[in-house]
C-alpha positions as CSV (number, residue, x, y, z in Angstrom):
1,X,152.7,101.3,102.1
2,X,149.8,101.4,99.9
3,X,147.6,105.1,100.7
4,X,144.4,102.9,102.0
5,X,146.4,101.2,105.1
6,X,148.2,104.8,105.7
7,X,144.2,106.2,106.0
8,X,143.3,103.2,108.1
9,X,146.3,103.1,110.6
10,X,145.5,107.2,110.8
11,X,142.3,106.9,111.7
12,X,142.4,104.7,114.5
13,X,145.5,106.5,115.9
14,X,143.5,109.5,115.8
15,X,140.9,107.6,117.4
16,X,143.2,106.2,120.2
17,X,144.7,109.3,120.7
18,X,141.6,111.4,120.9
19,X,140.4,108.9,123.2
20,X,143.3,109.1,125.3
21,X,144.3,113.0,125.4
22,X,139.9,113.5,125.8
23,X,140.1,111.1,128.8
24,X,142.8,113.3,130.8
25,X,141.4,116.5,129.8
26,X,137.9,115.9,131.0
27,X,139.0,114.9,134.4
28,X,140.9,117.8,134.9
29,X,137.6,118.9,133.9
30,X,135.3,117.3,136.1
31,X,137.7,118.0,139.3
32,X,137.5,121.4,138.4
33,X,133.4,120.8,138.3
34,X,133.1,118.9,141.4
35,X,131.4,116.7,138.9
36,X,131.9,113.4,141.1
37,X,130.5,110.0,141.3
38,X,130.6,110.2,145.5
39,X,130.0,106.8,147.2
40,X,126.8,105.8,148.2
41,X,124.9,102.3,149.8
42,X,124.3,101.7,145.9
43,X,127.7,102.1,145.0
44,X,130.7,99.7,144.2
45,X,133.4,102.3,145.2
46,X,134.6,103.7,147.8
47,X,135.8,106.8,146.9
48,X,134.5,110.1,145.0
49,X,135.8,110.0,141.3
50,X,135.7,111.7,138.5
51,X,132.8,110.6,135.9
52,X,132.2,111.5,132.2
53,X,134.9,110.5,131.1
54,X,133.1,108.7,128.3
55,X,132.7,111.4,126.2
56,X,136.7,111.0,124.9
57,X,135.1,107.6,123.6
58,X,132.4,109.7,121.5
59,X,134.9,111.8,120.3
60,X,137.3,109.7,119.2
61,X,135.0,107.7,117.7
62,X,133.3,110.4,115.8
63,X,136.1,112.3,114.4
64,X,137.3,109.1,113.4
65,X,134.6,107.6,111.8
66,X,133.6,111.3,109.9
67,X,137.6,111.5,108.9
68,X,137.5,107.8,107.0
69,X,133.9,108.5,105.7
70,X,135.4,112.0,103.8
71,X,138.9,110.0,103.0
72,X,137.4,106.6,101.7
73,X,135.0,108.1,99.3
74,X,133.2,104.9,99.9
75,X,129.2,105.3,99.7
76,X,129.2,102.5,102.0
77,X,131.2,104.5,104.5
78,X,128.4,107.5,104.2
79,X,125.7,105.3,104.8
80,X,126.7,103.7,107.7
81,X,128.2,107.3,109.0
82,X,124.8,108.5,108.8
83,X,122.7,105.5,110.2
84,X,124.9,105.5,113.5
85,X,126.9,108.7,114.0
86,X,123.7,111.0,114.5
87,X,121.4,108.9,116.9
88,X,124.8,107.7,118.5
89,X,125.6,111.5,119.5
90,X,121.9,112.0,120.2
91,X,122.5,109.6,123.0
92,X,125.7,110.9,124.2
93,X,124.8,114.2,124.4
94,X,121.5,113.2,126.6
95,X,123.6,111.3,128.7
96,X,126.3,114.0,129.3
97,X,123.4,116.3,130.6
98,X,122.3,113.5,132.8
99,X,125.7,113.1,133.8
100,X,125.6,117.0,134.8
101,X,122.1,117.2,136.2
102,X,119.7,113.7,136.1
103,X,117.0,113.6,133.8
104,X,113.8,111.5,134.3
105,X,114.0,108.0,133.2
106,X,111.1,108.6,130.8
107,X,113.0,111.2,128.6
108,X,116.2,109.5,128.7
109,X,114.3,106.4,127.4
110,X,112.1,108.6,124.8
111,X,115.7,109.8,123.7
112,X,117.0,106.1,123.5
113,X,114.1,104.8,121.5
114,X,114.2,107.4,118.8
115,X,118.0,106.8,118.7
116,X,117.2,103.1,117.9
117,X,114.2,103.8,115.0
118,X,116.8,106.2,113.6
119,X,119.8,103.5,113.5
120,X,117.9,100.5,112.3
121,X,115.8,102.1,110.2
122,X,118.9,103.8,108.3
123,X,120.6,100.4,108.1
124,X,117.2,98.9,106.7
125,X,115.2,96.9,109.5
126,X,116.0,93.3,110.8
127,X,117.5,91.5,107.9
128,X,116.9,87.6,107.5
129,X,118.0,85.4,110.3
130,X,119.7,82.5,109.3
131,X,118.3,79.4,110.9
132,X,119.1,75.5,110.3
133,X,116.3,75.2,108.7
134,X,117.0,78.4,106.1
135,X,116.4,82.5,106.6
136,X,114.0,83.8,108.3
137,X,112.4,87.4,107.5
138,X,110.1,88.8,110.0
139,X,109.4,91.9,108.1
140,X,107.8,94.8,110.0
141,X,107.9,92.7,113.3
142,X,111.6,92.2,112.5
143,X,112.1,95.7,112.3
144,X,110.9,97.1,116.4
145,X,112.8,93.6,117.1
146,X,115.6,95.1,116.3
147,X,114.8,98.8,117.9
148,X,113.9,97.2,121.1
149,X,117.0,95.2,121.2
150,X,118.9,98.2,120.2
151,X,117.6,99.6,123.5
152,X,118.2,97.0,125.6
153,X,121.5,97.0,124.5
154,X,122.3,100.4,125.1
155,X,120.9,100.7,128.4
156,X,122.2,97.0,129.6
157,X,125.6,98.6,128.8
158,X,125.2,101.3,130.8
159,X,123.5,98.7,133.8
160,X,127.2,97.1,133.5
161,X,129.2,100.3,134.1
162,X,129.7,99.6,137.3
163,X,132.8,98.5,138.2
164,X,136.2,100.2,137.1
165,X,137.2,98.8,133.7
166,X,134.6,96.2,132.8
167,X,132.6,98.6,130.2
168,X,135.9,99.9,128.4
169,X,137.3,96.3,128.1
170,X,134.4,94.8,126.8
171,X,133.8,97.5,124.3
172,X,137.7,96.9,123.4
173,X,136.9,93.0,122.9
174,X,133.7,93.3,121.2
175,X,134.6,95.8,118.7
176,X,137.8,94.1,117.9
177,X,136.8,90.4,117.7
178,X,133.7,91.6,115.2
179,X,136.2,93.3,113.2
180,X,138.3,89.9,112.4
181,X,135.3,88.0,112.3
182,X,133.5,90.0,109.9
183,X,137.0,90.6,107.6
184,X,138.7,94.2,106.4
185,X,135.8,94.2,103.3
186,X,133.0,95.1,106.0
187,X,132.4,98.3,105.6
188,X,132.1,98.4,110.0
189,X,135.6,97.2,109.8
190,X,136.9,100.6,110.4
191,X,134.6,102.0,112.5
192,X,134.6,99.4,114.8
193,X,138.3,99.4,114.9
194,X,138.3,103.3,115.4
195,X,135.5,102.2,118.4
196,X,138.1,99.9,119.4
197,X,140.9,102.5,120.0
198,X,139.0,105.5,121.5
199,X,138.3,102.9,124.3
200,X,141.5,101.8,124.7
201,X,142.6,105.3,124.9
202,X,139.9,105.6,127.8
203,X,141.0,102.5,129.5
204,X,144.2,103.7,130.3
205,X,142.1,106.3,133.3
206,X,140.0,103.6,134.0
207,X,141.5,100.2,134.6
208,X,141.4,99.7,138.3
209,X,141.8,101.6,140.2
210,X,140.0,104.1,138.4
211,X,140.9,107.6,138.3
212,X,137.8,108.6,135.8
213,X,134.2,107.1,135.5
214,X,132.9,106.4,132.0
215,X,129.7,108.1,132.7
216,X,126.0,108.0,130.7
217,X,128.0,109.7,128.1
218,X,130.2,106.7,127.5
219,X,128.0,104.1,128.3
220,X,124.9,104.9,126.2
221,X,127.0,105.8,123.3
222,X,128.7,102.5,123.8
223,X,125.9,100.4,123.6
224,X,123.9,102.0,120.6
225,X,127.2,102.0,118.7
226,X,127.9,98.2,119.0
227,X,124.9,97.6,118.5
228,X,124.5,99.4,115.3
229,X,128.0,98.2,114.1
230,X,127.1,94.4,115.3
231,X,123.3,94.4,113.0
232,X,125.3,96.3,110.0
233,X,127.5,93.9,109.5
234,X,124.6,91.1,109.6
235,X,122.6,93.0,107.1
236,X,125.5,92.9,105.1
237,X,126.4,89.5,105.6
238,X,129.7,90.2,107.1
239,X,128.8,88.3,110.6
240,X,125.0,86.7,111.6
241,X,123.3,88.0,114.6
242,X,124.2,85.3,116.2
243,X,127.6,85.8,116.7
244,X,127.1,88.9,117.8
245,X,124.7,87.8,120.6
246,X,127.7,85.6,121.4
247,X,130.4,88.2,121.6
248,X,127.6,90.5,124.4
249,X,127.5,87.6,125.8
250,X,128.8,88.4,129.6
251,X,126.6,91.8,129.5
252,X,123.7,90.1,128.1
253,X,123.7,87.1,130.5
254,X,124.3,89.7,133.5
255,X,121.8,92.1,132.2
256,X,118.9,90.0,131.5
257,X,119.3,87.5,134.5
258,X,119.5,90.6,136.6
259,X,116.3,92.2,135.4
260,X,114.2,89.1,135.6
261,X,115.3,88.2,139.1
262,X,114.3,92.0,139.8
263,X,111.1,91.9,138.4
264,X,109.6,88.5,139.9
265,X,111.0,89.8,143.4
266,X,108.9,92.8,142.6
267,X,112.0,95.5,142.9
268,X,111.6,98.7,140.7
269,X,113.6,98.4,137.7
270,X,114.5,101.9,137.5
271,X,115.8,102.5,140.6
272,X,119.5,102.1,140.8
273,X,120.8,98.9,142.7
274,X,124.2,97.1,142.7
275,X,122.7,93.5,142.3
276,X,124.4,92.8,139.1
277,X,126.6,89.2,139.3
278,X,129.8,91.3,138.6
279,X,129.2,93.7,141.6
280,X,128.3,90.6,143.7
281,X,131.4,89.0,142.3
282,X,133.7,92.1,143.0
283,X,132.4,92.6,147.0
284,X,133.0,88.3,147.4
285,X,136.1,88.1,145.2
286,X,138.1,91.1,146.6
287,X,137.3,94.2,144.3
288,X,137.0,95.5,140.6
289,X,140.2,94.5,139.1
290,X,140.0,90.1,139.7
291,X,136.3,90.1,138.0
292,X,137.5,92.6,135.4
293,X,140.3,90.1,134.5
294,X,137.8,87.4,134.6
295,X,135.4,88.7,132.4
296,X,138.0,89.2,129.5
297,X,139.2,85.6,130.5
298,X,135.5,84.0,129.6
299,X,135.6,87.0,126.4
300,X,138.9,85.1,125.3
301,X,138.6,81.7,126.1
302,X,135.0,81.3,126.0
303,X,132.9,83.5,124.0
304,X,135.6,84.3,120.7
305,X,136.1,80.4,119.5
306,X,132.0,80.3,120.1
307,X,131.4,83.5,118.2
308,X,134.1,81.8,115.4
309,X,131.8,79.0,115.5
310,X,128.6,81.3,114.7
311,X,130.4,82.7,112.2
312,X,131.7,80.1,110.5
313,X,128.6,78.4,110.6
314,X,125.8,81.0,110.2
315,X,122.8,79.2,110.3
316,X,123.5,77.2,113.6
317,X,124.5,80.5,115.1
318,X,121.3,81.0,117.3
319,X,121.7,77.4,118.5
320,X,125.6,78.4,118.9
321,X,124.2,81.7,120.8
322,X,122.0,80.2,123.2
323,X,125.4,77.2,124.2
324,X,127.2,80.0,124.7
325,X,125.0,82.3,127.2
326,X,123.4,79.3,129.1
327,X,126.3,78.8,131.3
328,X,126.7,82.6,131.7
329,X,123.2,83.1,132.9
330,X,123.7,80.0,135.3
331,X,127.0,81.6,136.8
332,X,125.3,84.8,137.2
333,X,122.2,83.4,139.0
334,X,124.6,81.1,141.2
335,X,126.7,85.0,142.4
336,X,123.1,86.0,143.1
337,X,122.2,88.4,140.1
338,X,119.2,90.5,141.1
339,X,119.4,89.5,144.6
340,X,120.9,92.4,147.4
341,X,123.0,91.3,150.1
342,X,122.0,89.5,153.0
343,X,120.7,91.7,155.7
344,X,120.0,94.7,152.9
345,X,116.1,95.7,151.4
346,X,114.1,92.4,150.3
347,X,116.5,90.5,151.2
């Protein structure tokens, strides 16, 4: 076996297992810590679990991605090591504090925005966005796009943490289905495979019924990470920006349509709420596990031959972005995204 595939199938073992073995260690930590998500009117649980599980995810990741970087000798590897692998533990290690002791919203979001600014402006800005009609370059404007995007992403992820499994699974999709779409000679290919694994390994504690919580830790990390794998690979060509939007899809639909509903009903945004479509969809359809199945259903059979499509085609893969998510965003307005339950506040 030639030595490159021996140094790629090591590093995401190392990531899996890291991911895997850090899982079950820091919930013997956190039951030792009391350090418990404990059910409340907000909640979608029912009993008090471990949480911060996440952080198996960062490490995982992390040792994985630093290990290829030093092995590969490839500059490309160091770039993108040091465009995502700082702000990314930034993130994580201001969400494990939260996780420990809350922080105001306004430094957790200070924290997230310099994050972003670090990781696209490492990676160079908002590259050209292929349209029909040719590339477009938006320049400066292009550029706190893409931070506030970043942003959005990382804390949508961590909006869609909520039910045992979903976040893990997506992040398993995701990272895999941009690795074959964007082709072994991206240099994200490895990273998001090692991304990949490190969740996998955290999924095995997770799936429902869940015996650990992902956490801030996991979820913010999540989020900037895809997203900073998802716009290298457009600045390098290796998949547009619109398949990307295409393979968030079922977060982003979620997300947004939730947060808009919120804001014209006047609801404050920061406060937590379990008015997402997926935690409407788990209290009608019978609990966590039948939407978490679903989701990866509309991941498999909807959203990866769309995101092919993008890809094969880049500069429909807007128009290719915005067939895929419509239908999303109308399913999650018809399970009542943004609206709380009959009977509860606003109602």
């Amino acid at each position: 076996m030639p030595e490159g595939q021996i140094a790629l199938i090591a590093t995401v073992a190392l990531a899996g297992l890291v991911g895997l073995l850090g899982t079950w260690a820091m919930r013997g930590y956190a039951l030792r810590r009391e350090l418990l998500d404990r059910p409340n009117e907000r909640s979608s649980h029912t009993v008090p679990t471990p949480r911060g599980g996440g952080i198996a995810i960062v490490a995982g990741f992390a040792l994985a991605a630093t290990g290829w970087t030093l092995a590969s000798g490839d500059a490309r590897a160091g770039e993108l090591w040091l465009a995502l692998v700082p702000p990314a533990l930034l993130v994580a290690c201001v969400g494990f504090v939260d996780d420990h002791r809350p922080l105001s919203a306004r430094l957790r979001l200070l924290a997230h925005f310099v994050a972003a600014a670090w990781a696209v402006g490492m990676l160079g800005g908002l590259p050209a966005i292929p349209l029909p009609a040719g590339p477009l370059y938006l320049g400066a404007a292009g550029t706190a796009l893409a931070i506030v995007g970043t942003v959005w992403c990382l804390n949508l992820y961590n909006f869609m943490d909520g039910i045992d499994g979903i976040a893990a699974s997506e992040a398993v999709f995701v990272a895999l289905a941009a690795a074959m779409l964007g082709g072994p000679g991206s240099a994200a290919f490895v990273p998001l495979l090692a991304l990949a694994a490190a969740s996998a390994g955290f999924l095995v504690f997770n799936w429902p019924p869940a015996r650990i919580f992902m956490g801030d830790v996991g979820s913010g990390f999540l989020g900037l990470a895809l997203a900073g794998l998802l716009l290298a690979q457009q600045a390098a060509g290796d998949l547009p920006i619109g398949a990307a939007i295409v393979l968030l899809g079922v977060f982003l639909s979620d997300a947004t349509a939730t947060l808009l509903v919120r804001l014209l009903r006047g609801d404050r945004i920061h406060e937590a709420h379990r008015s997402h479509a997926y935690q409407r969809a788990a209290r009608r359809f019978g609990g966590h596990r039948p939407v978490t199945v679903a989701v990866i259903a509309i991941d498999l059979l909807w959203l990866l031959p769309l995101a092919w499509l993008a890809a094969r085609f880049p500069g429909w893969s807007l128009p290719v972005a915005a067939a895929a998510l419509g239908p999303l965003s109308a399913l999650a307005l018809a399970l009542g995204a943004g609206r709380p339950d009959a009977g509860s506040d606003k109602a």
